[in-house]
Every structure is written in C-alpha cells, then in structure tokens.
C-alpha positions as CSV (number, residue, x, y, z in Angstrom):
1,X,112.7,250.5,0.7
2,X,115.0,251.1,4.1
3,X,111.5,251.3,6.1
4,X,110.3,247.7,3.9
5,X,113.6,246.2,5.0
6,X,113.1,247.3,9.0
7,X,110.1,245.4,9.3
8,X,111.2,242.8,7.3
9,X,114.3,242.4,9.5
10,X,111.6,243.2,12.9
11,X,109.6,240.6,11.8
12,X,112.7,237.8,11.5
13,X,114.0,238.5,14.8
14,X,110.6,238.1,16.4
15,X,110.3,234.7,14.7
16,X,113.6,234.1,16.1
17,X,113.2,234.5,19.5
18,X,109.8,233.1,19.6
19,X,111.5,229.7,17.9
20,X,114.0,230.2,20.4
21,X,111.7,230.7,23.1
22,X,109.5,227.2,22.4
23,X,113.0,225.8,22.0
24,X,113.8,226.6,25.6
25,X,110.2,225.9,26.6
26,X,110.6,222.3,25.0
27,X,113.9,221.9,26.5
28,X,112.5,222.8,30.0
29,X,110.1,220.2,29.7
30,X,112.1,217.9,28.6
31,X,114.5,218.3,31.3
32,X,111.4,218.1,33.9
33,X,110.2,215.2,32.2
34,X,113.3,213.2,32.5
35,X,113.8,214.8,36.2
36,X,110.3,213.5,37.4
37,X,110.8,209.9,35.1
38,X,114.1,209.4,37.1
39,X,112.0,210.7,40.7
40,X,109.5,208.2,39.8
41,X,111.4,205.1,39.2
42,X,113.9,206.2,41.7
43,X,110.8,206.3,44.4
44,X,109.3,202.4,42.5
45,X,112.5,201.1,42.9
46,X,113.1,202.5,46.6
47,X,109.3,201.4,47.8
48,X,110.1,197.5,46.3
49,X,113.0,198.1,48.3
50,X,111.5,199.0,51.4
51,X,108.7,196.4,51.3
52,X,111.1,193.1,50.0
53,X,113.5,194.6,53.7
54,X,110.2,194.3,55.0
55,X,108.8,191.4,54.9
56,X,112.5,189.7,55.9
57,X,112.2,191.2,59.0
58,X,108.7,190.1,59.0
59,X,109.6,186.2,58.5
60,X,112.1,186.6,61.1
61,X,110.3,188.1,64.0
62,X,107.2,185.8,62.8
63,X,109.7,182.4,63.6
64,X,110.7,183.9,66.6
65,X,107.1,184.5,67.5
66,X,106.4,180.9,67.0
67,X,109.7,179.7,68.5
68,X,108.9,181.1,72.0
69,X,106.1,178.5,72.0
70,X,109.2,175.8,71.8
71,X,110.8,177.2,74.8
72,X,111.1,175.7,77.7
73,X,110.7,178.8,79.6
74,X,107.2,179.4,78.0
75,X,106.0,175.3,78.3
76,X,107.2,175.7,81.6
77,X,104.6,178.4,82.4
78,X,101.9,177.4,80.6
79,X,101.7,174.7,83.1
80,X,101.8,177.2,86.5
81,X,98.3,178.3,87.7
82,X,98.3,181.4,90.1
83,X,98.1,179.0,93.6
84,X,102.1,178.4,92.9
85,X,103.5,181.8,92.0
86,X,104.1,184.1,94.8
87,X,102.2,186.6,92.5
88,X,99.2,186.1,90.6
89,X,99.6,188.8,88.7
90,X,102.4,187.3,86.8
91,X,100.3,184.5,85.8
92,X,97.5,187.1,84.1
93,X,100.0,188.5,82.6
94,X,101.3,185.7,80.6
95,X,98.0,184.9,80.0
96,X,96.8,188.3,78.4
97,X,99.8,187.8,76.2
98,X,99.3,184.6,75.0
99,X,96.0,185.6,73.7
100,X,96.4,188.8,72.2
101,X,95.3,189.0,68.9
102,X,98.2,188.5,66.3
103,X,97.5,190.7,63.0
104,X,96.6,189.9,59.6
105,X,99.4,188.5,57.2
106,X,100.5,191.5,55.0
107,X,102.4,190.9,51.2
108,X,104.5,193.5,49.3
109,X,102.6,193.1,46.1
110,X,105.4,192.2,43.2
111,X,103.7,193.2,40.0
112,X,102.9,196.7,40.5
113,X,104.4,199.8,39.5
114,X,102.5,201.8,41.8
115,X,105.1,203.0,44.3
116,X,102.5,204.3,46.9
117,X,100.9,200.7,46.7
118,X,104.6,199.7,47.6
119,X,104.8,201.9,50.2
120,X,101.5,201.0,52.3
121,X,102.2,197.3,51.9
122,X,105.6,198.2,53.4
123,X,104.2,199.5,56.2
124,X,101.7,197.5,56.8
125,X,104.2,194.6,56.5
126,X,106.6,196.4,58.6
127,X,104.1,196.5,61.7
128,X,103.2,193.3,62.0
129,X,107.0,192.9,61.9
130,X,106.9,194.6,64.5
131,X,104.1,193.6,65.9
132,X,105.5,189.8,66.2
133,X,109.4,190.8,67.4
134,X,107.8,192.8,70.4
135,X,105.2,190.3,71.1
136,X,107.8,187.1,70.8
137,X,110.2,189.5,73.6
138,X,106.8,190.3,75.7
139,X,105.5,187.0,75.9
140,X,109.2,185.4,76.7
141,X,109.3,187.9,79.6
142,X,105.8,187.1,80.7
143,X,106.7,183.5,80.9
144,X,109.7,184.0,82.8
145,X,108.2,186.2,85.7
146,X,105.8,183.7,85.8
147,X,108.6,180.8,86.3
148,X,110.3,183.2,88.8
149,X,107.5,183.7,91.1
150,X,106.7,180.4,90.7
151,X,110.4,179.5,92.1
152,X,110.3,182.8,94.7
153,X,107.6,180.7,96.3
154,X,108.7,177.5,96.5
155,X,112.1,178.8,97.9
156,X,109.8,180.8,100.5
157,X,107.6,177.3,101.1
158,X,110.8,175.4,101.7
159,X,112.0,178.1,104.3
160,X,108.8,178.0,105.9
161,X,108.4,173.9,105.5
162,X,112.1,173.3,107.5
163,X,111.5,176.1,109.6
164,X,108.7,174.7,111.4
165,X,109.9,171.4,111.3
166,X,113.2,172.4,113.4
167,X,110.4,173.4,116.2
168,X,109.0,170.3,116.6
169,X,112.5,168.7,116.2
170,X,113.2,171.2,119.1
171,X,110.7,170.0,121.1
172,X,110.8,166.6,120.7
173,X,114.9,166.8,121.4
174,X,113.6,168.5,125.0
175,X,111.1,166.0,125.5
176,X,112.6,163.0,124.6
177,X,115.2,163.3,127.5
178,X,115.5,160.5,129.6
179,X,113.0,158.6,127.5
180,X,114.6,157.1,124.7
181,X,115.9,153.7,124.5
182,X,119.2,154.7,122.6
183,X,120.6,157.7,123.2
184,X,122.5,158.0,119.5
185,X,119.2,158.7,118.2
186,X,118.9,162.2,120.0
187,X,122.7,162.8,119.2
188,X,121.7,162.6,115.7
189,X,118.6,164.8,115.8
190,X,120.8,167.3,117.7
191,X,123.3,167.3,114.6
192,X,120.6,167.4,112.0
193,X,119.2,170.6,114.1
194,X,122.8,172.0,113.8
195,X,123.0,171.6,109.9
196,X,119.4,172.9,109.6
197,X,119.9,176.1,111.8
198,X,122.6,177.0,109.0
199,X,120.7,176.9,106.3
200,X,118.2,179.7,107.5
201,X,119.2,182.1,103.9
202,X,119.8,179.3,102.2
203,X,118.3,180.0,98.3
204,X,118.9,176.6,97.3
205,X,115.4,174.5,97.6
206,X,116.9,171.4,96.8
207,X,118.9,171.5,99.9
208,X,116.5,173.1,102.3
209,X,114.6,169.8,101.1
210,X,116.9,167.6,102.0
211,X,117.4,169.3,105.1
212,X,113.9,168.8,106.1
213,X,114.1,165.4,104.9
214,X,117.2,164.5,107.4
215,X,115.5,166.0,110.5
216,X,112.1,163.7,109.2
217,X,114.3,160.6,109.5
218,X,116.4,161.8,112.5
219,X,113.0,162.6,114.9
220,X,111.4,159.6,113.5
221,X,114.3,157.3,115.0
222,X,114.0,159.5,117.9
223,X,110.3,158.6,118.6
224,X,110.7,155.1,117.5
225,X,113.3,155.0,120.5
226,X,110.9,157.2,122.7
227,X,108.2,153.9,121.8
228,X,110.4,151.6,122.6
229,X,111.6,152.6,125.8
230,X,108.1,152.9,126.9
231,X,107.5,149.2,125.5
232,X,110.7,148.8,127.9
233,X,109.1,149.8,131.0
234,X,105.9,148.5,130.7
235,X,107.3,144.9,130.2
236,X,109.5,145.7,133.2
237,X,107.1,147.0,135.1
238,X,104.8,144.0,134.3
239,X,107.8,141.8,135.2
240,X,107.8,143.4,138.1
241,X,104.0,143.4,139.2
242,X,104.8,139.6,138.8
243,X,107.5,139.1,141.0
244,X,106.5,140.7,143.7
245,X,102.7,139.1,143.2
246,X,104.9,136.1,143.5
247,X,106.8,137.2,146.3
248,X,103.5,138.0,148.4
249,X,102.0,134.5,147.4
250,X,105.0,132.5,148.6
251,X,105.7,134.5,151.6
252,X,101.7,134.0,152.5
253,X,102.2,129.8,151.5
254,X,104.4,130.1,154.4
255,X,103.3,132.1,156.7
256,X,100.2,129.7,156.4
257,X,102.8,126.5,156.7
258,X,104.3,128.3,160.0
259,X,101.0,128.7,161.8
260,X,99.7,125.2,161.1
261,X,102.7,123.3,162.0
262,X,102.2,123.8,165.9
263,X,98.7,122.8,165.7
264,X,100.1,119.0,164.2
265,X,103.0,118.7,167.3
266,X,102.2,120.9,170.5
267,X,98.4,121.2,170.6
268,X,96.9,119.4,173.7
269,X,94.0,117.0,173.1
270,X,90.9,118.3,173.4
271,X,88.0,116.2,175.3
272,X,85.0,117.1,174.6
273,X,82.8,116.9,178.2
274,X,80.4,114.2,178.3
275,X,76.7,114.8,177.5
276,X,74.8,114.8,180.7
277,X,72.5,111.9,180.9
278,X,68.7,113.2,182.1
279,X,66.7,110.9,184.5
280,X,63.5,111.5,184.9
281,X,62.3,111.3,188.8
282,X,61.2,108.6,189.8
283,X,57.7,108.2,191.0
284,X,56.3,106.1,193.2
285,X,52.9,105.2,193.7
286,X,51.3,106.3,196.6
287,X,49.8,103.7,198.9
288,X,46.2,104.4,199.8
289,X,46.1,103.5,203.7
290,X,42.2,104.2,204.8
291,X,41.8,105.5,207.4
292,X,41.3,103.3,210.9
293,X,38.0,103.6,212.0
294,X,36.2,102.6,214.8
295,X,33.6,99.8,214.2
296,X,31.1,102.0,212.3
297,X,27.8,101.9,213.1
298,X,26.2,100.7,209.2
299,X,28.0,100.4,206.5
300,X,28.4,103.5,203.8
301,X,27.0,104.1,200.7
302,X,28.8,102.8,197.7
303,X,30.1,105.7,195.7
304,X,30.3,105.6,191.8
305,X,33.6,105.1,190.4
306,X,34.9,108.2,188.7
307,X,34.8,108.0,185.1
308,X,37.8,110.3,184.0
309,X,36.1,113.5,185.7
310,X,36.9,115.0,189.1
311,X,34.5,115.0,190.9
312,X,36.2,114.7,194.2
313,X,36.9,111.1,194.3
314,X,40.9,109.4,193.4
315,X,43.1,110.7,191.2
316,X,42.3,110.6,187.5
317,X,45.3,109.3,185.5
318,X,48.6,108.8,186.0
319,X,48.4,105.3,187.5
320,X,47.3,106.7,191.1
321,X,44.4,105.0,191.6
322,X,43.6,102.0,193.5
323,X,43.4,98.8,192.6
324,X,43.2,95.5,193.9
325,X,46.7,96.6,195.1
326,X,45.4,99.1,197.6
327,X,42.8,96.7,199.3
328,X,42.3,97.3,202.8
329,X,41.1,94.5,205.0
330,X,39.4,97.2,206.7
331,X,37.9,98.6,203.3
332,X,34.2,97.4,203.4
333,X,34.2,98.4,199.3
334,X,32.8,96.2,197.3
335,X,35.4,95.6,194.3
C-alpha cells in the first residue's frame, strides 16, 4: 500500500513539473512572440520613417537642382564659349555637369508592411537626394569658375588693350612736337597718359575702359591738330610759292620796261646805206677803118657774108658788124 502510494505520489509530481515545464515553455514563447511583434513593428514604423525623411530631403535638393537653372550665375555661363575664359577647362567642366545623367525618380511605397521594402526605397530615395543636392552645389560652382575666368580675362584684355594704346599715345605725344596746330591738344594727351600710367593694377575693367577710351579721344584731337597744321603749311607754303612767283614776274615786267625806255629817247637814228646802183659798161661800137691801100692792081674777090659761123670773117653778134655805117669810100665792097 506505502509502495502503491510512492508511485502514485512519483507519478503526480512528474505531471507537475511537466505541466509546469510547457507552462514556462508557452510563456517563453509568448514573451518572444510579443518581443519579435514589437521588433517588427518597431522596425515598419522606423523604415516609413526613414523613407517619408527621405523623400523631403529628396524634393528639396530636387528644387534646388532645378533652381540653379534660374540663376543668373548659371544663364550667365551657359552663354560663355571657351575663346572668352582665360581657361577652357572651366567651360568643359560646366559642360560635363550640365549633362550628367540625373537618376531615376524613386517613391517610398505607402501601402506596404514590408519594412525591408521600406528600407531599399529609403535608400534609393535617399541617393538621388543626394544625388541632386551635390549636383545642384557642383554645377553652381562649375558655372561660376566659368564666369570667373571668363572676367580674369577680360580684366587681363583690358590691361593688355590700354597698355598698348599708352605706347602709341607715347609716340604720337613725341612725334607730334612742333607739329600740331594747338598745343592744348598734346597737353591733354599728356594728362590722359598720366591718369592711364596709374591704373597699371587696376582690377576694375570698367575703368581701364574708360581709360582707354579718354587716351582714344585725346590722340585723336592730337592728330586732327597734327592734319591741320600740315593743311596750315601747305596753304602757306602755296601762298608763298605765289608771292614770290609774283614777285619774279613784276620785277621781270620791269626790268623789261627799264631796258626799253632808252631805246624810245637816246637811240641815234639809224640810216640804212644806200643800195649801190650797178651800171653796166658801156660799149661802144668799134669803127671799122680799112685799111689805106695803095691803088690795087684788080679788084678782090667778093667774100661771102658770114652767116652766124666764124669762119674768120667780122664779128658774129653783138652788134659789131658793119653796116652801111662802116662804109669806106675806099671800100670797093659791093653792099
């Protein structure tokens, strides 16, 4: 009977601590349960979290993004090519980031309960947050280096631009000495060189502009005088020319006037010798005498007259022959 009661009181305990045993084992899990429900929705609720943060900061860096586009900074830039900036690296730059490839538009999902679906869209919502706010910053910067070599060369241009105008101004304030019609113009070159020579560091391109411009107008009024001068001389020179070309004709008028004038009152008469008159000789015609002779014996031939020959007889021309005129009484021809 003791040894029935032993096992009967072995046998309750056992059933006692095994009930007590799945009591503690149900408890456990009960207590894991709830500690892994509360995990869970702790993590849901932390994910929504995450990703709703995430996509604020996605809409704001996104209108910044598009807001740099509205500044005048970037519009500025957009319109600079690399022939104006004093580096041409700025311009690719700007260019590289303008054109970069912006990333696909990323939701937080709002109807899930899947907390790792939560968290991906998070992140993927948080780097093109990202994404945007560094791009936005980049491009901004871009823009302005390009705007600030743009400005680093024009400054240098407008150094280089009055610089080599205040050598010619130079040299046209040496060369213009003596040869200007008013002098004030080379008095205001020279002050216009002074002002200039001041402004050698001068970071200011407006004024180096206007600098130039002054010493522009200045040596124009300068060579404008220089022209003028010259126009001067040659009309005075022509004047000149003319005066004395009427000085040389006038004093020749009377030097001609003084050499004539004796010729009208002192010159003696001139007679010009009389042509002498030519008189032929006179001839005379000769008188034939015959010769005396002695009674002659007979009586001579008669001899034929000449008929314009000589043959020995009288002369043939001239009138010196004989005629009736030259008849002897002692001439026995027979006329």
């Amino acid at each position: 009977m003791e040894e029935t009661n032993r096992k009967h009181d072995g046998k309750k305990r056992t059933v006692i601590i095994a009930v007590v045993v799945v009591a503690a084992l149900v408890a456990g899990g009960l207590v894991w349960w709830g500690v892994a429900s509360h995990r869970a929705g702790t993590r849901l609720a932390q994910a929504r979290q995450a990703c709703e943060w995430a996509q604020t900061d996605y809409a704001t860096a996104r209108k910044t993004y598009d807001d740099v586009a509205k500044n005048k900074t970037y519009a500025a830039a957009v319109k600079i090519d690399a022939k104006q900036v004093k580096d041409a690296k700025t311009v690719e730059t700007f260019a590289a980031a303008r054109k970069a490839e912006a990333p696909e538009p990323v939701a937080c999902p709002t109807d899930t309960k899947d907390a790792a679906q939560l968290e991906r869209a998070a992140a993927g919502v948080r780097g093109a947050a990202d994404w945007y706010a560094s791009h936005a910053t980049g491009t901004l910067d871009a823009a302005e280096k390009v705007v600030e070599s743009r400005d680093a060369k024009t400054l240098a241009d407008a150094r280089a631009a009055l610089a080599r105008r205040v050598t010619e101004a130079r040299k046209l304030y040496d060369s213009s000495k003596g040869k200007v019609a008013a002098g004030k113009t080379r008095d205001a070159l020279k002050q216009q060189l002074d002002a200039a020579g001041a402004l050698k560091d001068a970071k200011d391109v407006k004024e180096l502009k206007d600098a130039k411009a002054a010493l522009d107008q200045a040596m124009a009024a300068v060579t404008n005088s220089v022209h003028a001068k010259q126009e001067e001389d040659r009309k005075a020179a022509q004047e000149q020319a003319q005066r004395e070309a009427e000085a040389q004709a006038q004093a020749a008028e009377q030097a001609q006037q003084a050499y004539t004038a004796p010729q009208q009152s002192y010159a003696p008469a001139y007679t010009a010798p009389a042509t002498p008159q030519y008189t032929a000789p006179q001839q005379t015609t000769p008188q034939y005498t015959a010769p005396q002779q002695a009674a002659p014996a007979a009586p001579a031939a008669p001899v034929a007259p000449s008929t314009g020959g000589n043959s020995g007889g009288g002369p043939i021309s001239g009138g010196h022959g004989c005629g009736s005129v030259c008849t002897s009484t002692t001439d026995t021809y027979d006329r």
